[in-house]
Backbone of each chain as nested JSON, in Angstrom:
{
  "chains": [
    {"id": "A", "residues": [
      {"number": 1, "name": "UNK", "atoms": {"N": [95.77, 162.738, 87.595], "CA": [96.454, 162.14, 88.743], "C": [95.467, 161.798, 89.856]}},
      {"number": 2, "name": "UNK", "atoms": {"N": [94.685, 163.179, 90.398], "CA": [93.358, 162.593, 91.621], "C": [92.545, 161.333, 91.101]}},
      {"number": 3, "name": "UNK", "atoms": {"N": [92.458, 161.972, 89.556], "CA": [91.825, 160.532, 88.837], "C": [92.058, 158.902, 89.392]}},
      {"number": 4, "name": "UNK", "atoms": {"N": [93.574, 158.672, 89.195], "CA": [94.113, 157.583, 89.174], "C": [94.299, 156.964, 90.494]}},
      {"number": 5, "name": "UNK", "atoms": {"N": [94.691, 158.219, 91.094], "CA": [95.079, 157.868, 92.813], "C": [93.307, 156.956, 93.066]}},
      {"number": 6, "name": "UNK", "atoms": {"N": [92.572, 157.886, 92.866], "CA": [91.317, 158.085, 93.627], "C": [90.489, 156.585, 92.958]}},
      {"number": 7, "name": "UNK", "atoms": {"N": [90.118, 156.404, 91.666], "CA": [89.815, 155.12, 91.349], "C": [90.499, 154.018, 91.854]}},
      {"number": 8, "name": "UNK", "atoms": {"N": [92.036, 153.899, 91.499], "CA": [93.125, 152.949, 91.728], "C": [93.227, 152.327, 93.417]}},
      {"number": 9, "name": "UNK", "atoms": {"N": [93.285, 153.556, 94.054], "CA": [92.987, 152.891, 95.848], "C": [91.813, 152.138, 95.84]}},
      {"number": 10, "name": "UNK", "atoms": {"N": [90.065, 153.046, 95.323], "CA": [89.111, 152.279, 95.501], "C": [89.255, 150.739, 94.975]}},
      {"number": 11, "name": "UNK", "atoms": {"N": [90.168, 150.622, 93.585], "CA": [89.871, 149.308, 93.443], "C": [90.437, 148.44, 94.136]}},
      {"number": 12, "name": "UNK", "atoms": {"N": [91.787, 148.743, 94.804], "CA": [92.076, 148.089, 95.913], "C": [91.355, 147.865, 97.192]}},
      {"number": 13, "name": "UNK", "atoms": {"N": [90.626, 148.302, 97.299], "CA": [89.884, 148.117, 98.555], "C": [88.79, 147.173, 98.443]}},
      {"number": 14, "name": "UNK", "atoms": {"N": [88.23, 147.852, 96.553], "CA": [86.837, 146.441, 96.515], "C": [87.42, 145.204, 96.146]}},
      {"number": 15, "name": "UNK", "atoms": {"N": [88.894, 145.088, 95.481], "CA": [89.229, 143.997, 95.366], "C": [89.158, 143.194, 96.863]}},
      {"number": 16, "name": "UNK", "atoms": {"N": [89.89, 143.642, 97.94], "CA": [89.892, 142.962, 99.255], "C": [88.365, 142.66, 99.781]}},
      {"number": 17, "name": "UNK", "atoms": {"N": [87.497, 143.582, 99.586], "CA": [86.155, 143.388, 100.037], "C": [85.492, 142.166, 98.882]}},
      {"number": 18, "name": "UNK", "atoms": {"N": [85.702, 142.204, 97.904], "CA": [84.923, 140.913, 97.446], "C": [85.486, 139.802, 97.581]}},
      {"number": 19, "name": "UNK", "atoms": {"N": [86.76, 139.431, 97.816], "CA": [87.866, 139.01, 98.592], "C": [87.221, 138.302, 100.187]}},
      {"number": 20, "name": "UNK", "atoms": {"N": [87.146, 138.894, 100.76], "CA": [86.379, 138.953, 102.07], "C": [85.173, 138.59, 102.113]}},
      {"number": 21, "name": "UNK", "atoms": {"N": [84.141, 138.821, 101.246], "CA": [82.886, 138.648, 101.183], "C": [83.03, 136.95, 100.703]}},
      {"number": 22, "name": "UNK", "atoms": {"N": [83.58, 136.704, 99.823], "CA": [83.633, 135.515, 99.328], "C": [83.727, 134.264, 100.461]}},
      {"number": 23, "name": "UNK", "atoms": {"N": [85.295, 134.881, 100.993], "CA": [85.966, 134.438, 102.119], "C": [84.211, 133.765, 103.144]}},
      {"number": 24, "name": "UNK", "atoms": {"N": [83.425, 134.764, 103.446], "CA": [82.782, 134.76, 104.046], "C": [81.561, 133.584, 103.632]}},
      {"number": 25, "name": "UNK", "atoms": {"N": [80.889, 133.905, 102.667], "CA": [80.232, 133.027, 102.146], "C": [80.745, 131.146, 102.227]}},
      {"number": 26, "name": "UNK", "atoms": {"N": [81.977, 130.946, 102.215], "CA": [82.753, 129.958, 102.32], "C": [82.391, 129.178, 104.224]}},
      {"number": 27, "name": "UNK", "atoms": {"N": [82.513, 130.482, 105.123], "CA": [82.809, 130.374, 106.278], "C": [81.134, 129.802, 106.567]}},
      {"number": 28, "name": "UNK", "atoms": {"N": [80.112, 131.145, 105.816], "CA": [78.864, 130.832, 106.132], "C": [78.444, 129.185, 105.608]}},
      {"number": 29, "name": "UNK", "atoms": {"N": [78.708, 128.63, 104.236], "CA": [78.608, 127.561, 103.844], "C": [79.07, 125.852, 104.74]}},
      {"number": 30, "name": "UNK", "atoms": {"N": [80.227, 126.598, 105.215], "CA": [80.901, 125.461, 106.726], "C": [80.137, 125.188, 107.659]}},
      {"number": 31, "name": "UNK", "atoms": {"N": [78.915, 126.264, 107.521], "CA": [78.604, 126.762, 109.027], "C": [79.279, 127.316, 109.67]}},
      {"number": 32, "name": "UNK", "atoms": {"N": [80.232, 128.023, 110.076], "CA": [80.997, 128.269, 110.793], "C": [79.85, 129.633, 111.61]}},
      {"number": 33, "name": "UNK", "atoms": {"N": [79.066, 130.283, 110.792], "CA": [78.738, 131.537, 111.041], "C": [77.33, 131.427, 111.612]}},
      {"number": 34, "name": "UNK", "atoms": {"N": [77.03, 131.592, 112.646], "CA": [75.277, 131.022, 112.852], "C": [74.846, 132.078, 113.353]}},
      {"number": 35, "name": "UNK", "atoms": {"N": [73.695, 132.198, 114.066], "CA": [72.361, 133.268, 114.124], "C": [73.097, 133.181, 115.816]}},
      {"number": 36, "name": "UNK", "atoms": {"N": [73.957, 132.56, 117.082], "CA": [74.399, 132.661, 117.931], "C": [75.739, 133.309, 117.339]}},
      {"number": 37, "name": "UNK", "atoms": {"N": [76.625, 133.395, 116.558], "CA": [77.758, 134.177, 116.476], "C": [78.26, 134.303, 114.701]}},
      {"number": 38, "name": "UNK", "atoms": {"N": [77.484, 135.532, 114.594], "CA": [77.968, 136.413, 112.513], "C": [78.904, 137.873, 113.166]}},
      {"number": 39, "name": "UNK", "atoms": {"N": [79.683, 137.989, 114.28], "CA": [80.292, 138.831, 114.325], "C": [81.1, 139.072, 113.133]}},
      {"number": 40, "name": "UNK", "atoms": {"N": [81.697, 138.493, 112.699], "CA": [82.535, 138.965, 111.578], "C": [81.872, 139.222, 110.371]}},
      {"number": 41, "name": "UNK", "atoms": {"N": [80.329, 138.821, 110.183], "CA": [80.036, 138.918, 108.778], "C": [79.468, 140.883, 109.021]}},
      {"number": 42, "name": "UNK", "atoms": {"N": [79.051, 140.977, 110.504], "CA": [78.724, 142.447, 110.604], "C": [79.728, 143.729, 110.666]}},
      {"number": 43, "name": "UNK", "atoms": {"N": [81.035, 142.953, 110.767], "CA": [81.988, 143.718, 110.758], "C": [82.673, 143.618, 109.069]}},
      {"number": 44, "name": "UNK", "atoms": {"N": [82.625, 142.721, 108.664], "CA": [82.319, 142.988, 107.05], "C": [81.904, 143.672, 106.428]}},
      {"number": 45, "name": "UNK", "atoms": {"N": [80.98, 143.972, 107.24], "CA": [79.222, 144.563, 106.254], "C": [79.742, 146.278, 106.421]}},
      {"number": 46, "name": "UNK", "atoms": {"N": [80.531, 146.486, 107.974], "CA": [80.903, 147.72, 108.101], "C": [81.799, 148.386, 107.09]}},
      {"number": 47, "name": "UNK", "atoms": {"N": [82.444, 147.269, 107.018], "CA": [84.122, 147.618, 105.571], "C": [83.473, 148.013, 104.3]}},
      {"number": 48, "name": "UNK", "atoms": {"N": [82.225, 146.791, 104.339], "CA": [81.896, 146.859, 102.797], "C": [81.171, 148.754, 102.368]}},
      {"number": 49, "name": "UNK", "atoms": {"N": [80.072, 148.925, 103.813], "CA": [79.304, 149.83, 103.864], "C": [80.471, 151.232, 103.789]}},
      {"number": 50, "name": "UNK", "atoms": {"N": [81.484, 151.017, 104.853], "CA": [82.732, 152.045, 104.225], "C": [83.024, 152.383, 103.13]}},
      {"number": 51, "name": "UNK", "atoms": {"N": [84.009, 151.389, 102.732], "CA": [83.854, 151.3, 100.798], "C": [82.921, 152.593, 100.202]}},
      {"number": 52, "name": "UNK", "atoms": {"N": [81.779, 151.703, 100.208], "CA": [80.886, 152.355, 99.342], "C": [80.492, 153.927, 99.468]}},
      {"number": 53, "name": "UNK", "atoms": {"N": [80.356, 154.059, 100.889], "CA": [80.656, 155.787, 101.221], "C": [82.198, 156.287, 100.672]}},
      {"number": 54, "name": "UNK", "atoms": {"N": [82.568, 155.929, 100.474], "CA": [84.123, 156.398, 99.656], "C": [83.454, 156.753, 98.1]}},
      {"number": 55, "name": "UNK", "atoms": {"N": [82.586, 155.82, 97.712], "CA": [82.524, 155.35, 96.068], "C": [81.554, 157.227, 95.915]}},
      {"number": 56, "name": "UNK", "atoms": {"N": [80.558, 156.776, 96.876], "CA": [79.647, 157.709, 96.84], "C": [79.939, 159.296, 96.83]}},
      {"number": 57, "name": "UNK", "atoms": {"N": [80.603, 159.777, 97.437], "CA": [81.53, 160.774, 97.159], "C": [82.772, 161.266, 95.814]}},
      {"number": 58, "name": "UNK", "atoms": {"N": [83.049, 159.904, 95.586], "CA": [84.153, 160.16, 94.532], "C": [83.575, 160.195, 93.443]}},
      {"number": 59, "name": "UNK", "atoms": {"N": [82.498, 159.322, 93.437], "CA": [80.751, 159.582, 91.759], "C": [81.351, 160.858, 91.593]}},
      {"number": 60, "name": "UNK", "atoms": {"N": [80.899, 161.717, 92.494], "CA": [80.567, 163.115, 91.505], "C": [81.503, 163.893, 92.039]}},
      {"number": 61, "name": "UNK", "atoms": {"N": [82.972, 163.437, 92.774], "CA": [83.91, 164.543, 92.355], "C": [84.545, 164.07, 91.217]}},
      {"number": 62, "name": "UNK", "atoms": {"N": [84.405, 163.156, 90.295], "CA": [85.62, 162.778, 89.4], "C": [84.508, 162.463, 87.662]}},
      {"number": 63, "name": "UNK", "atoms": {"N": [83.209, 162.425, 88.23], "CA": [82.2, 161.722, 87.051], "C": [81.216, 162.987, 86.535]}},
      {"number": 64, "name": "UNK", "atoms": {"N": [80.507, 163.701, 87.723], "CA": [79.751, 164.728, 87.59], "C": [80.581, 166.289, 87.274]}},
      {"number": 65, "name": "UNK", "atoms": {"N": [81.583, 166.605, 87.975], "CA": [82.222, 167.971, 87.916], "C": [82.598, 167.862, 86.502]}},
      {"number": 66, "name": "UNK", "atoms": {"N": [82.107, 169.193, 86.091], "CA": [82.462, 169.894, 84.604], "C": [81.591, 168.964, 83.525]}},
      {"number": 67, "name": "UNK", "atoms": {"N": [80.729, 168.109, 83.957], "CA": [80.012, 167.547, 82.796], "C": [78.814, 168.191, 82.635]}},
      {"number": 68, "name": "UNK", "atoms": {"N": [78.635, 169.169, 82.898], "CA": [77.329, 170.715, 81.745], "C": [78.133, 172.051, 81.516]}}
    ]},
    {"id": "B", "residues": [
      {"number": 1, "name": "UNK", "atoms": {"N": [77.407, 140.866, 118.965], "CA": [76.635, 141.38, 118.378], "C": [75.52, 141.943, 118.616]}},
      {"number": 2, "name": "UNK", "atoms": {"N": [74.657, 141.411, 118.453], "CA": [72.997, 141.389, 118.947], "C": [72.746, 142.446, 120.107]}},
      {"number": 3, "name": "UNK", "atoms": {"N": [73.775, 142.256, 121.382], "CA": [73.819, 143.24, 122.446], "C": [74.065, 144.329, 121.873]}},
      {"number": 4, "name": "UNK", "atoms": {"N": [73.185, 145.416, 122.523], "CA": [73.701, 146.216, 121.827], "C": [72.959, 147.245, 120.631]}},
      {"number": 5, "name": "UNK", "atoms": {"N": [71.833, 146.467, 120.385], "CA": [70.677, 146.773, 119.081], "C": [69.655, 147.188, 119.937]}},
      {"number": 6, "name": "UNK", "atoms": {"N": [69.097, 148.201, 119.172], "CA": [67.581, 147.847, 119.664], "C": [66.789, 147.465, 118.66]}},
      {"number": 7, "name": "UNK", "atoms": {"N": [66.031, 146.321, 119.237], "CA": [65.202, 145.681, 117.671], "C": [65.662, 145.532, 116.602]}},
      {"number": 8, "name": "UNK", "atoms": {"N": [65.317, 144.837, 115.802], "CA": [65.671, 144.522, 114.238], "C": [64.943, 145.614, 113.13]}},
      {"number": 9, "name": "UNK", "atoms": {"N": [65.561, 145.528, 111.913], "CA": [65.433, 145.886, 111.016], "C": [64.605, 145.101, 110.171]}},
      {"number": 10, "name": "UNK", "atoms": {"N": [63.608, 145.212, 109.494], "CA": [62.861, 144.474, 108.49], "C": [63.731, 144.358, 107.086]}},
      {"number": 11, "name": "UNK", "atoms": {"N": [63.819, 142.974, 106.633], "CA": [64.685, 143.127, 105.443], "C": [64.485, 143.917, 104.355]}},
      {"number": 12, "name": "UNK", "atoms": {"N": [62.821, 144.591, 104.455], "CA": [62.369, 145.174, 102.996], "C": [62.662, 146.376, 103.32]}},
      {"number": 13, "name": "UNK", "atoms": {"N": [63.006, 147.022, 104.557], "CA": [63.719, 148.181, 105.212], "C": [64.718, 148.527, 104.01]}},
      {"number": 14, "name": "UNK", "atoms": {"N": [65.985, 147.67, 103.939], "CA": [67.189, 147.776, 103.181], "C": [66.883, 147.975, 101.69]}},
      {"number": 15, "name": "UNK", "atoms": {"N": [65.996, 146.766, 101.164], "CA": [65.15, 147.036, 99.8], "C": [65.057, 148.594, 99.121]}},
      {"number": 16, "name": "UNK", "atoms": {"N": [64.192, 149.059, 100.586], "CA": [64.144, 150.337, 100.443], "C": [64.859, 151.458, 100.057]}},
      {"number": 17, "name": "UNK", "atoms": {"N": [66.07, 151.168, 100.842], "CA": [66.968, 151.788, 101.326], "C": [68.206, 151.791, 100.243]}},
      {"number": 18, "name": "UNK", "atoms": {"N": [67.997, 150.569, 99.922], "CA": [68.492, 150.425, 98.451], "C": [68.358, 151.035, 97.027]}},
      {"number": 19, "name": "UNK", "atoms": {"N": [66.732, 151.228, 97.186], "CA": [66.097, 151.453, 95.815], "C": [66.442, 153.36, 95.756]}},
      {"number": 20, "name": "UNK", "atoms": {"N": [66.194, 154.05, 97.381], "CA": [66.231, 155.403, 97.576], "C": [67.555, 155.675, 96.813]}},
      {"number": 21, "name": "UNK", "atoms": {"N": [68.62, 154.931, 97.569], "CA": [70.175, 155.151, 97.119], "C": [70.202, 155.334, 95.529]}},
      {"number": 22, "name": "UNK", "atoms": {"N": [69.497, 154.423, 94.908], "CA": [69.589, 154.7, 93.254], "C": [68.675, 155.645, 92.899]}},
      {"number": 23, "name": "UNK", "atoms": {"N": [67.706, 155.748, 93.279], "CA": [67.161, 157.352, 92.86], "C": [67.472, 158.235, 92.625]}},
      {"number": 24, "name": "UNK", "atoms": {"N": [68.735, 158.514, 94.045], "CA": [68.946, 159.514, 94.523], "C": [70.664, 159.646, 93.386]}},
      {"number": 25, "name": "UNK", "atoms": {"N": [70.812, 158.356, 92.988], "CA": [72.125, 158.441, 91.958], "C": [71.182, 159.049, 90.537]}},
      {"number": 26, "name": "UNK", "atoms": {"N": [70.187, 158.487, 90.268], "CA": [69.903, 159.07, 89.215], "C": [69.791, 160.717, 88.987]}},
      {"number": 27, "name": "UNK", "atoms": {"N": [69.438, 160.952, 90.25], "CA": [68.888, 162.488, 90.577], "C": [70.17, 163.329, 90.439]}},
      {"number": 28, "name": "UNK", "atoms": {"N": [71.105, 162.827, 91.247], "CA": [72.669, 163.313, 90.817], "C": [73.23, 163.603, 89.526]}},
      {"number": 29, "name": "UNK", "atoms": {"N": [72.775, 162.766, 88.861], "CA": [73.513, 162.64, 87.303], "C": [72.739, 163.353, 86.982]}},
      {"number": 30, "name": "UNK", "atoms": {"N": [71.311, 163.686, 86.299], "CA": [70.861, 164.255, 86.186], "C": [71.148, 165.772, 86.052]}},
      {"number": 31, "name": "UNK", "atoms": {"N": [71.091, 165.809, 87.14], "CA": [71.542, 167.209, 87.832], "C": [72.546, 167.638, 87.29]}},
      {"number": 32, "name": "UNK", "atoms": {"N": [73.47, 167.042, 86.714], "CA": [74.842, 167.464, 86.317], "C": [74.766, 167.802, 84.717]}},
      {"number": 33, "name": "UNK", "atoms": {"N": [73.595, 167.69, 84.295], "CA": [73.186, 168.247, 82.841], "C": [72.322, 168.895, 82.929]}},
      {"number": 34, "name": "UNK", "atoms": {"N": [72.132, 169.878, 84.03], "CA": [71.203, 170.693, 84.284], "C": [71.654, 171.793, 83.951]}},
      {"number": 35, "name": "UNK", "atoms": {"N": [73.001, 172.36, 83.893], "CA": [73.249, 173.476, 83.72], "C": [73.234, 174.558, 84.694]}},
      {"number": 36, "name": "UNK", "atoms": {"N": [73.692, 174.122, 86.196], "CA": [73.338, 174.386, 87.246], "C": [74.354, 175.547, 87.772]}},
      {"number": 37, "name": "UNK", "atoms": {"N": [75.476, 175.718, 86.81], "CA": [76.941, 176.568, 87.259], "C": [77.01, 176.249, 88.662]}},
      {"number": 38, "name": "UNK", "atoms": {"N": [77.361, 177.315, 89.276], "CA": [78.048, 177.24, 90.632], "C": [77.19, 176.276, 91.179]}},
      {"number": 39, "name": "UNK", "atoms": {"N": [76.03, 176.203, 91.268], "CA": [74.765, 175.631, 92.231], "C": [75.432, 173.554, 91.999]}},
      {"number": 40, "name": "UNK", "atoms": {"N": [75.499, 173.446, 90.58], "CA": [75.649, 172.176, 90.265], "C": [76.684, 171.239, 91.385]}},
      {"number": 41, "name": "UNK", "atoms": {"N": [77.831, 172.059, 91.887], "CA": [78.393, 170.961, 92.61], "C": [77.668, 170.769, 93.631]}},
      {"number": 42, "name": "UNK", "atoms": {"N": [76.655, 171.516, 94.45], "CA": [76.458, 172.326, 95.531], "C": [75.45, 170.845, 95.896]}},
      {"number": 43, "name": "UNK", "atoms": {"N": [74.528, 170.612, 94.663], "CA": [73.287, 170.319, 94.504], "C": [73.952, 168.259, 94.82]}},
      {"number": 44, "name": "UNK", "atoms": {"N": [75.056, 168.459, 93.469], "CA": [75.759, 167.424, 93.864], "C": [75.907, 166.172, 95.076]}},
      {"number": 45, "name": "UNK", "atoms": {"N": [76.906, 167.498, 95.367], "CA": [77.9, 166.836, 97.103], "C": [76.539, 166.625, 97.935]}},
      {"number": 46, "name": "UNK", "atoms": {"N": [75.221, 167.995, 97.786], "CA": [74.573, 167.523, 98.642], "C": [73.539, 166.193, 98.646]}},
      {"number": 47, "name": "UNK", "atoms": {"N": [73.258, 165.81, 97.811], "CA": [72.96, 164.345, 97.594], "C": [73.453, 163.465, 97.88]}},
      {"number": 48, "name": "UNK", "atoms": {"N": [74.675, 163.89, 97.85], "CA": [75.894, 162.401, 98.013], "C": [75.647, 162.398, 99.545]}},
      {"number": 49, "name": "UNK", "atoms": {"N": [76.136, 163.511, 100.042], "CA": [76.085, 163.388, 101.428], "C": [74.638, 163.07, 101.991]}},
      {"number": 50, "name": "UNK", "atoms": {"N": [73.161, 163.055, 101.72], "CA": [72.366, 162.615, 102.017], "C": [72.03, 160.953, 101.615]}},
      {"number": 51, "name": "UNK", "atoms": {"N": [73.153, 160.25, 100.416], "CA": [73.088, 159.077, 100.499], "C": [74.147, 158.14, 101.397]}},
      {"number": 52, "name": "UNK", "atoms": {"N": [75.209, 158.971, 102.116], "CA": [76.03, 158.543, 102.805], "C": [75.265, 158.58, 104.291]}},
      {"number": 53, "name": "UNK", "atoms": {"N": [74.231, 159.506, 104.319], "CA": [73.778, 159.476, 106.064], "C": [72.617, 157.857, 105.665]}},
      {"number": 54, "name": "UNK", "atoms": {"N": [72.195, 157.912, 104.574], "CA": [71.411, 156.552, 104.635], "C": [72.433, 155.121, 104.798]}},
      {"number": 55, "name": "UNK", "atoms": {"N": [73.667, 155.375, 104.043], "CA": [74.288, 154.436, 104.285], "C": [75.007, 154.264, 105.972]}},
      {"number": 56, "name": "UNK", "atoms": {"N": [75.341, 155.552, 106.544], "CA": [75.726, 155.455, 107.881], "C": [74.454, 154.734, 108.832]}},
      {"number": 57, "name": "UNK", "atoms": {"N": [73.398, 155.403, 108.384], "CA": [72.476, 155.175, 109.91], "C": [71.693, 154.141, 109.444]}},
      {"number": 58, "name": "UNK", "atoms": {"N": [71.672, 153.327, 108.172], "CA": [70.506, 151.979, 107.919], "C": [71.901, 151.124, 107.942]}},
      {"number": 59, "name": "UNK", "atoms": {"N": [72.294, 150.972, 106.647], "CA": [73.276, 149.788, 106.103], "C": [74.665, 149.644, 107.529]}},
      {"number": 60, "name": "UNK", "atoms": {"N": [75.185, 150.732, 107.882], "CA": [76.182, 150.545, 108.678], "C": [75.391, 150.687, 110.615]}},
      {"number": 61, "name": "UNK", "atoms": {"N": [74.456, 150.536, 111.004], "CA": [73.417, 150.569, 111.82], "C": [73.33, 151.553, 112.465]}},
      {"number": 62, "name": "UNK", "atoms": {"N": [73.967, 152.668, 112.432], "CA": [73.971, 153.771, 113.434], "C": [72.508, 153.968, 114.195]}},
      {"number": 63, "name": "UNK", "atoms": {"N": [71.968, 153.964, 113.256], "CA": [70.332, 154.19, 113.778], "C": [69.656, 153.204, 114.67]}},
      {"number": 64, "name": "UNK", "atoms": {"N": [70.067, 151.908, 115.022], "CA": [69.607, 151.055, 115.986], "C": [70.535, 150.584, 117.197]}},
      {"number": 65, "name": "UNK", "atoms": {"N": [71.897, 151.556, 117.325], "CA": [72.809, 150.919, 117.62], "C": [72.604, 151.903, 119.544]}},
      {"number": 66, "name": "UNK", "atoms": {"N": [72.948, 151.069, 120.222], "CA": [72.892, 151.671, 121.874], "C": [74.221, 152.534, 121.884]}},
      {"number": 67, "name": "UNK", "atoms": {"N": [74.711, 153.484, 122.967], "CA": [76.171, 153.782, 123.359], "C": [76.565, 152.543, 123.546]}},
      {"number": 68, "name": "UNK", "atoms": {"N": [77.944, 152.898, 123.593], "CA": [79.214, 151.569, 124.008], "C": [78.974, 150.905, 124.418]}},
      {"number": 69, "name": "UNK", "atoms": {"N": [79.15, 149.514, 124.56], "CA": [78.592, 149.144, 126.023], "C": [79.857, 147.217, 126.131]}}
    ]}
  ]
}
């Protein structure tokens, strides 16, 4: 069950973040995003960098515990 | 944005910072066929949590970032 909960949210979240990232790349490609205003691509970067501190923790409560 | 920083980050900074993060995954796994009993989660979590302060204070900027402002 922690299993499912715990993968199943993360993939919801990286689904929205690559989602977003994409989104972004699109915005950067318009130009929309320049070296005077990437606020949103740094507040991206925060979600994405979130995320991954989630991932980093859940590695080895769900991958490492009880594997020796 | 920008307000707010002090100085920039060098991009090969992150490189870095990148390459540590997978080390430090390998070192984890590792570890978990070590045969470590009690010590093994210990050794674990504490890695993780030393790749989460790299991700807080490089990738998410804590480390260049001013108070509020």
């Amino acid at each position: 069950m922690f299993y499912f909960v715990g993968t199943g949210l993360h993939a919801v979240h990286l689904s929205i973040g690559i989602a977003l990232v994409l989104y972004m790349l699109w915005r950067v490609r318009r130009g929309e995003l320049t070296p005077d205003y990437y606020a949103p691509l740094e507040v991206l970067g925060l979600y994405w960098s979130f995320v991954d501190v989630v991932w980093i923790f859940l590695y080895p409560a769900i991958h490492l515990v009880g594997r020796s | 944005m920008n307000r707010g920083t002090r100085g920039s980050i060098a991009s090969t900074t992150y490189v870095i910072g990148w390459l540590v993060l997978l080390l430090l995954t390998a070192a984890s796994l590792i570890s978990a066929y070590l045969h470590l009993g009690v010590f093994g989660p210990i050794v674990e979590f504490g890695i993780a949590a030393t790749e989460a302060a790299i991700v807080f204070m490089l990738f998410m900027r804590l480390r260049t970032q001013t108070p509020l402002n």
